[in-house]
Backbone as JSON Lines, residues from 0, in Angstrom:
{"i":0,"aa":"X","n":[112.43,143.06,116.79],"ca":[112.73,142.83,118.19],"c":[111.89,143.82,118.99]}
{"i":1,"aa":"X","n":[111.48,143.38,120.06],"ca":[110.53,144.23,120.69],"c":[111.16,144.96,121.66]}
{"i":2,"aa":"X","n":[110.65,146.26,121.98],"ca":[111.55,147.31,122.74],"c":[111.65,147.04,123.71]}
{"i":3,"aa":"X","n":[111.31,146.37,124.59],"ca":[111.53,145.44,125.83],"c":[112.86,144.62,125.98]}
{"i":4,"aa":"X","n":[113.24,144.06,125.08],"ca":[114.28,143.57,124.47],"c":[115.15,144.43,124.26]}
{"i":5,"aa":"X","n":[115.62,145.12,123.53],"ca":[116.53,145.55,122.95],"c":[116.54,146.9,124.25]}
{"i":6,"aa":"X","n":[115.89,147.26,124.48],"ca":[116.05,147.76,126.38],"c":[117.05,147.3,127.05]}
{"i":7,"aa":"X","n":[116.68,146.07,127.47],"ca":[117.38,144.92,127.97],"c":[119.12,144.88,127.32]}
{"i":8,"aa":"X","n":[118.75,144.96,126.4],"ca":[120.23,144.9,125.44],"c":[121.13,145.82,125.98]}
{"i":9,"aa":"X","n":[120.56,146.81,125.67],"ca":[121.0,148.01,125.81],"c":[121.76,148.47,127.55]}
{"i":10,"aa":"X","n":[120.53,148.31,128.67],"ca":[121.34,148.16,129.95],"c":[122.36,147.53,130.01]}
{"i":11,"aa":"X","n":[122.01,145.87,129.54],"ca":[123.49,144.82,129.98],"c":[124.96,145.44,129.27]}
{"i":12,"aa":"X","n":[124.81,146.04,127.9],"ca":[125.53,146.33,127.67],"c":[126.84,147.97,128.34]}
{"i":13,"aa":"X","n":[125.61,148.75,128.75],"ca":[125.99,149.55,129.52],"c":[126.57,149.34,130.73]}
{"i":14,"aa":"X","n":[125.91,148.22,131.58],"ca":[126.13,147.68,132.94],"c":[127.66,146.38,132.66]}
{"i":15,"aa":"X","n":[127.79,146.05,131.61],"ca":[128.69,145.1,131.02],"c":[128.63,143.6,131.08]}
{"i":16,"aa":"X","n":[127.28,143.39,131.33],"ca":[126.57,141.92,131.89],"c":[126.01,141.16,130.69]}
{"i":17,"aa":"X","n":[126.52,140.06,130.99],"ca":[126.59,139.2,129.49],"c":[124.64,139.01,129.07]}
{"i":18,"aa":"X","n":[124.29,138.92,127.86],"ca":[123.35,138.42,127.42],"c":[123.59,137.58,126.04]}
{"i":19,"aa":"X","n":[122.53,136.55,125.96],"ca":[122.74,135.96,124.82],"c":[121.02,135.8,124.19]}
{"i":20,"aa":"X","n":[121.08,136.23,122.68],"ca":[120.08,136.29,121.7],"c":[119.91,135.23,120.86]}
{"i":21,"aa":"X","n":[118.88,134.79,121.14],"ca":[118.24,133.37,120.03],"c":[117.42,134.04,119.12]}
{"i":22,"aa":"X","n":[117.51,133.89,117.44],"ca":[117.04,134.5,116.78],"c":[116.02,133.17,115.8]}
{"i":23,"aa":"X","n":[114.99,133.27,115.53],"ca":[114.52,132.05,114.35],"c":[114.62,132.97,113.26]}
{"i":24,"aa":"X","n":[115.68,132.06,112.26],"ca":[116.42,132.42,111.09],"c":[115.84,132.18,110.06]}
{"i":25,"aa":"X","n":[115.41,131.07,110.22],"ca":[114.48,130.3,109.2],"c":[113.4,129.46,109.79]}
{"i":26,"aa":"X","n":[112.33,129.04,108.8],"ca":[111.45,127.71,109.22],"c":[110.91,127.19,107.88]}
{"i":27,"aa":"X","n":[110.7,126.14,108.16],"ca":[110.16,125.03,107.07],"c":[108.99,124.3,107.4]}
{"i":28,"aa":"X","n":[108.05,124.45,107.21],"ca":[106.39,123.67,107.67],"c":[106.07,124.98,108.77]}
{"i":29,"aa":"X","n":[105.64,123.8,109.66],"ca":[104.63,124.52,110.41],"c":[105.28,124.43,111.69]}
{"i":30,"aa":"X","n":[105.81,126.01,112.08],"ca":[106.37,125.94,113.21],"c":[105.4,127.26,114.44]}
{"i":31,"aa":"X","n":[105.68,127.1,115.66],"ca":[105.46,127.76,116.75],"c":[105.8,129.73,116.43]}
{"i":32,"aa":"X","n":[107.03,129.03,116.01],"ca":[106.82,130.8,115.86],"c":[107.75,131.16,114.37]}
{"i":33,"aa":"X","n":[107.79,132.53,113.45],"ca":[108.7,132.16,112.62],"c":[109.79,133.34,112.51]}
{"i":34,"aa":"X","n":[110.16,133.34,111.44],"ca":[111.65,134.06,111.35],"c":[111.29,135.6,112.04]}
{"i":35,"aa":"X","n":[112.44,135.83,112.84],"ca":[112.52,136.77,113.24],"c":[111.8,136.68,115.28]}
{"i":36,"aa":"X","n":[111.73,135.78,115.33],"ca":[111.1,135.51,117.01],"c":[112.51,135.66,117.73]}
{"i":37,"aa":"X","n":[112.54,135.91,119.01],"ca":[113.43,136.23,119.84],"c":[113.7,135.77,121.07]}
{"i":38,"aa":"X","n":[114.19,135.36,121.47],"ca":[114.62,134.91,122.91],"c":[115.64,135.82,123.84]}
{"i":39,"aa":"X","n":[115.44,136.21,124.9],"ca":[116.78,137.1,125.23],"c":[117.04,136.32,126.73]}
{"i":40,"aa":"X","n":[118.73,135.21,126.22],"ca":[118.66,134.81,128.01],"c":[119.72,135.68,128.76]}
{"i":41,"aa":"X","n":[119.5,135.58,130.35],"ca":[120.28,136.25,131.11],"c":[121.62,134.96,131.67]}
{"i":42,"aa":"X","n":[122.15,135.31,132.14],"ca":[123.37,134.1,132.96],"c":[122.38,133.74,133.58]}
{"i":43,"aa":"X","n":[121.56,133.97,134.72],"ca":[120.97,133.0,135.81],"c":[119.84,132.13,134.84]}
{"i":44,"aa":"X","n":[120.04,132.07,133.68],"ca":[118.94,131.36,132.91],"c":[117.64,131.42,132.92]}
{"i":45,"aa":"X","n":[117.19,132.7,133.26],"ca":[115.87,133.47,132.9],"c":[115.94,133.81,131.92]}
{"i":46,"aa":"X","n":[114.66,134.19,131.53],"ca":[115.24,134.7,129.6],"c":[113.49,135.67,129.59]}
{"i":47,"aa":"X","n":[113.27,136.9,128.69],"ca":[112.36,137.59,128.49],"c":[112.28,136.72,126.52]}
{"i":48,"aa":"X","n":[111.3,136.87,125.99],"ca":[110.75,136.25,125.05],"c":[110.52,134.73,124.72]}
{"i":49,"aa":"X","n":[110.18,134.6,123.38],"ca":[110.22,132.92,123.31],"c":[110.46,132.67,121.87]}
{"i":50,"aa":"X","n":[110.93,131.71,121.46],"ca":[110.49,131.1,120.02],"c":[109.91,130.2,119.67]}
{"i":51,"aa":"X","n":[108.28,129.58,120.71],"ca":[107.63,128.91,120.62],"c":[107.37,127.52,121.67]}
{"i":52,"aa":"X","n":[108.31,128.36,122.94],"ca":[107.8,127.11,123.81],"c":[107.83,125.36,123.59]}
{"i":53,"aa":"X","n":[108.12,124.81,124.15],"ca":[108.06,123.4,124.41],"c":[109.13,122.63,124.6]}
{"i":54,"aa":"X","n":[109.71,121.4,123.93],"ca":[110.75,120.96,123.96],"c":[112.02,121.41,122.87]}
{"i":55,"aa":"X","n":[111.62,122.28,121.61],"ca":[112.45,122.76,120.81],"c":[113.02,124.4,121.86]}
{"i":56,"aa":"X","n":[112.2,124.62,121.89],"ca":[112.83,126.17,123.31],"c":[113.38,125.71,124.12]}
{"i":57,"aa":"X","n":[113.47,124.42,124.66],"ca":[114.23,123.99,126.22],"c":[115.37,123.47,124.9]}
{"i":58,"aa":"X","n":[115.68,123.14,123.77],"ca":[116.75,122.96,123.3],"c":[117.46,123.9,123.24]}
{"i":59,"aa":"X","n":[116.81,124.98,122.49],"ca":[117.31,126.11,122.45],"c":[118.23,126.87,123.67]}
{"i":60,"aa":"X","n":[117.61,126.57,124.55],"ca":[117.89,127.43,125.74],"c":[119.81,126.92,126.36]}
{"i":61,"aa":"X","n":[119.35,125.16,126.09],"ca":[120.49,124.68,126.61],"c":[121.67,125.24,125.57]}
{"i":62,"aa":"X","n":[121.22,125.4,124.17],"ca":[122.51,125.88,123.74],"c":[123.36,127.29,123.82]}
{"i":63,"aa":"X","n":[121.91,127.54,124.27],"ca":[122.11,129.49,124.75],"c":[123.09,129.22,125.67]}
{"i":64,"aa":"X","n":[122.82,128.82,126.87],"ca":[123.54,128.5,127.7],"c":[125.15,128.36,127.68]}
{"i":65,"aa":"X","n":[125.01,127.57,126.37],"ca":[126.52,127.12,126.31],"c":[127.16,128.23,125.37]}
{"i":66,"aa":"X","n":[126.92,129.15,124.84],"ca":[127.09,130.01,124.11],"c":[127.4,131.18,125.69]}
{"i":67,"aa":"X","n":[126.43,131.14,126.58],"ca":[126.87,132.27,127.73],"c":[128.03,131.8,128.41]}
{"i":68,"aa":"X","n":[128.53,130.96,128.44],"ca":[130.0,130.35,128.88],"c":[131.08,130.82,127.82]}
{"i":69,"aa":"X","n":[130.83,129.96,126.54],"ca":[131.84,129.89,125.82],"c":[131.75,131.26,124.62]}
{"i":70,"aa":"X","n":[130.53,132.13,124.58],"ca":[131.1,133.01,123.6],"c":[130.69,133.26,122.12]}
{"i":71,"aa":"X","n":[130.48,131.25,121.95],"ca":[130.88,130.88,120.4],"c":[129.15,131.19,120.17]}
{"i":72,"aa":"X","n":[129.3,131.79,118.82],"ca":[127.73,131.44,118.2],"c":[127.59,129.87,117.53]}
{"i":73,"aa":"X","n":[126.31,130.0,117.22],"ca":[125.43,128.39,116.97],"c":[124.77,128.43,116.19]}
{"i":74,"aa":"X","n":[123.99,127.97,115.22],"ca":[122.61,127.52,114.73],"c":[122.45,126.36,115.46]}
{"i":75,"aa":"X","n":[120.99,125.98,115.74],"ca":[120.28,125.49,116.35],"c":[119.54,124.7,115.16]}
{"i":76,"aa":"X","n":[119.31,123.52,115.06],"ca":[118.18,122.88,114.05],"c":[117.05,122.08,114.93]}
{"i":77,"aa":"X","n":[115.88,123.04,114.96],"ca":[114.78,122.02,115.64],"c":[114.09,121.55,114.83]}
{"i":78,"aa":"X","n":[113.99,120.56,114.95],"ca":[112.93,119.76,114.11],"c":[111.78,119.06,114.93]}
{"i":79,"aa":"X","n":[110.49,119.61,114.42],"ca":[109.46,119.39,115.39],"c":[108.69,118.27,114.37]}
{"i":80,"aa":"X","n":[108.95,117.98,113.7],"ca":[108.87,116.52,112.47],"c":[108.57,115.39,113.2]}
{"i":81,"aa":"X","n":[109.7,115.19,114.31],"ca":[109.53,113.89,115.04],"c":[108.32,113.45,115.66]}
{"i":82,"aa":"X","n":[107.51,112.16,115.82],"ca":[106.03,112.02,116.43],"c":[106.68,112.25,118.26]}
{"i":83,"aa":"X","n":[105.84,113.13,118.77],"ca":[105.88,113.04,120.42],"c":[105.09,112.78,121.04]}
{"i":84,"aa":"X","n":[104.86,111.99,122.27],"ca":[103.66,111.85,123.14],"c":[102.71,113.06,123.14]}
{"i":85,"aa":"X","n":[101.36,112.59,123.0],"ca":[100.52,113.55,123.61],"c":[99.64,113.72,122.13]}
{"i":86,"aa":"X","n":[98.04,114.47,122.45],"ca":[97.35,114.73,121.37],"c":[97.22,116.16,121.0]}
{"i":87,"aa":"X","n":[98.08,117.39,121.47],"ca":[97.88,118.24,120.68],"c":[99.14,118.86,120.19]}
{"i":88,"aa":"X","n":[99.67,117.89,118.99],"ca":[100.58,118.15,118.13],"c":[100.46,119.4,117.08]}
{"i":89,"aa":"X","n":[100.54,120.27,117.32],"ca":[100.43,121.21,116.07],"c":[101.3,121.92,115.24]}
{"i":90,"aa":"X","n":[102.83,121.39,115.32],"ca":[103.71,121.95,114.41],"c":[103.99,120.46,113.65]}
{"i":91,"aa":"X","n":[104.68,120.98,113.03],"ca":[105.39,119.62,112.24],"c":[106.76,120.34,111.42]}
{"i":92,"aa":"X","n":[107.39,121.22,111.24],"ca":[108.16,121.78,110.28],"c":[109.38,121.91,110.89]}
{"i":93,"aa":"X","n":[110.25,122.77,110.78],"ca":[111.9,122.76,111.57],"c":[111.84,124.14,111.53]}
{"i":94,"aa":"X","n":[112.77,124.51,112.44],"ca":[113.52,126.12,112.79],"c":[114.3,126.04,112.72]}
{"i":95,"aa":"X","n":[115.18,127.04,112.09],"ca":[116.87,127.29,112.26],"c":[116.69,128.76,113.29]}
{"i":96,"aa":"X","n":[117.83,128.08,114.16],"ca":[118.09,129.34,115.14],"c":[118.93,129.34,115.38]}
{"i":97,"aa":"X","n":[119.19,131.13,115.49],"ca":[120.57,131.8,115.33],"c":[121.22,132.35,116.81]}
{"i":98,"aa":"X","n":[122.05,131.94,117.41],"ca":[122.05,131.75,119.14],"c":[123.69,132.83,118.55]}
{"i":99,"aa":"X","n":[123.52,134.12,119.61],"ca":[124.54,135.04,119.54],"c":[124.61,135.46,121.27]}
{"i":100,"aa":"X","n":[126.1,135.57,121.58],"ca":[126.42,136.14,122.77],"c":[126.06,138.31,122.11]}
{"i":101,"aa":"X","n":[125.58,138.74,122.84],"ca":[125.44,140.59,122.25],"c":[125.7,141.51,123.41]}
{"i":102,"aa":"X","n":[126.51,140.52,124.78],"ca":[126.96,141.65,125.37],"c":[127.63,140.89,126.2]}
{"i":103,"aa":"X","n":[128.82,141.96,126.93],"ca":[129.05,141.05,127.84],"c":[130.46,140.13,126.6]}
C-alpha cells in the first residue's frame, strides 16, 4: 500500500471518518492490475488509487459504495473474459477483490 494511502487511513481514522479499501486478492489471465493494487474510497465517492480502471473499477466502486453504507465486507469477481465494444482490448483474465470498510 502506498504511503499516500495508508496516510489517508490513518487521518480518517483519527478524524473518525469512514473509508473503505478495495484490495485485488487474486487474478487469473491477464488483468489491469494484480494482487495487492488498492483503491481507497471516501463517502463523497472520490477515491485516491485504482485497480485498473474501466468498467471492472466502476464495478468495484459501486460495491465499495455499498459496503460505505452497510459496513459488510465483499469479494468482488471481475471478469474481464467477456468480449466488449471497442479495439483495444487488453485484459482477458478475472480479479478477485477484497472490498473492506477500515474506518469509520
Amino acid at each position: 500500500m502506498s504511503r499516500e494511502l495508508f496516510a489517508e487511513i490513518r487521518e480518517a481514522q483519527q478524524a473518525g471518518q469512514p473509508r473503505v479499501l478495495a484490495t485485488v486478492a487474486a487474478t487469473r489471465g491477464s488483468t489491469p492490475r494484480g494482487p495487492g493494487a488498492h483503491l481507497l474510497l471516501r463517502p463523497d465517492g472520490t477515491f485516491s488509487g485504482t485497480i485498473g480502471g474501466g468498467c471492472g473499477e466502476a464495478e468495484v466502486w459501486q460495491e465499495a459504495m455499498e459496503t460505505m453504507v452497510d459496513g459488510q465486507p465483499r469479494v468482488v469477481v471481475v471478469d474481464l473474459t467477456e468480449p466488449v465494444d471497442g479495439e483495444d482490448k487488453i485484459c482477458g483474465g478475472v480479479m478477485e477483490v477484497f472490498i473492506e470498510r477500515v474506518t469509520g
